[in-house]
C-alpha angles and dihedrals in degrees: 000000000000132000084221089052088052100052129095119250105210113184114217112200092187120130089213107101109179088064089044085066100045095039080058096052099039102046089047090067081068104052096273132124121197140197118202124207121172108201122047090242086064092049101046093053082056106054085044086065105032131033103219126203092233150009130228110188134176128216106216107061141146119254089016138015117243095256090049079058088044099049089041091055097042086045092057102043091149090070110023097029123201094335107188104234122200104190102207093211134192113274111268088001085131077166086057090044094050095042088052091049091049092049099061094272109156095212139333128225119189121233124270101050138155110258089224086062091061100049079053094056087039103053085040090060090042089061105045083043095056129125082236120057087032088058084046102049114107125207120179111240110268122199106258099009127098114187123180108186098188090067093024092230129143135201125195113209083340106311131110112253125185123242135174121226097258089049089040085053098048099053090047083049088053098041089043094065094020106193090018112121119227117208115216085257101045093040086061101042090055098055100034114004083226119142091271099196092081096044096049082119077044101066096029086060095053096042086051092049087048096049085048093059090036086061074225111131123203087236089056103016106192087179116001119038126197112240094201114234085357102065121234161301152201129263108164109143114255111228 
């Protein structure tokens, strides 16, 4: 095999294009190739003919803003997948940070950054990304839930609901320690090792968007139930 085969291709959506070239150069030195693009139209005609390993994607762009990019993508899994998405944010925008997180963002990183920062977040979403610790992943049977980790896909009551990769983590996190109680920041840490004090909308927003799709309600929780003052947990019957 190829050195080239083995290499990530990372996708940058960034109209900057003095930091598309040396984000080229410079990620290349770590097994990466990239292809920069600097206008949505560009990127999406890219992802329509490749299937890249990751996403960078700024925020601040011409015809659509970055989280217009990240909704449209999560919104459309049957064709773009769990696309891992890095949002490239302005520096000390926490707003620009949360909104990114609640739309299905993997992860955020502010400008200006150190390059070798972003290999670092890369390389940490690669690997919880990866075939093989998805194929590897184990989650106990649950009444009315049918989860199969190899293809990351999940069915309520058998039918095929769509979740985003944020919303797909955090119920194999909760099926994973069943009756335990999560606290927002642990919630956060676990799914992203971000500082999760600044991100506790952050995680209501993306419980509440789970129970929805899970047709569950904080009054009559079928799956995650609401500790008051504490956080939450999960009860779905095991089979």
């Amino acid at each position: 095999m190829h050195k080239q085969d083995l290499m990530k291709q990372i996708l940058l959506i960034d109209d900057d294009e003095k930091l598309g070239q040396l984000l080229t150069q410079y990620l290349e030195r770590y097994d990466m190739t990239v292809t920069a693009v600097h206008t949505p139209s560009k990127g999406f005609e890219h992802l329509k003919r490749n299937k890249p390993d990751l996403l960078i994607l700024d925020v601040m762009l011409p015809e659509k803003d970055g989280f217009e990019i990240c909704r449209e993508i999560r919104a459309k899994s049957s064709i773009y997948g769990q696309l891992p998405i890095l949002m490239l944010t302005a520096h000390g925008e926490v707003t620009d940070r949360i909104v990114g997180l609640e739309l299905g963002a993997d992860d955020y990183l502010p400008k200006p950054f150190e390059p070798r920062e972003l290999v670092a977040r890369i390389s940490n979403i690669l690997r919880r990304t990866s075939d093989e610790a998805r194929s590897q992943q184990e989650v106990p049977k649950i009444q009315g839930l049918d989860v199969d980790t190899v293809r990351r896909t999940v069915k309520l009551d058998d039918t095929l609901i769509e979740l985003t990769t944020m919303e797909y983590e955090l119920l194999i996190l909760f099926m994973q320690s069943p009756n335990k109680t999560f606290t927002r920041d642990e919630l956060m840490n676990r799914l992203r090792g971000i500082d999760a004090e600044l991100f506790s909308r952050a995680v209501d927003t993306l419980v509440s968007r789970l129970r929805h799709k899970l047709n569950d309600t904080s009054k009559t929780p079928r799956f995650i139930k609401t500790v008051w003052g504490r956080g939450y947990t999960f009860v779905g019957e095991p089979v």
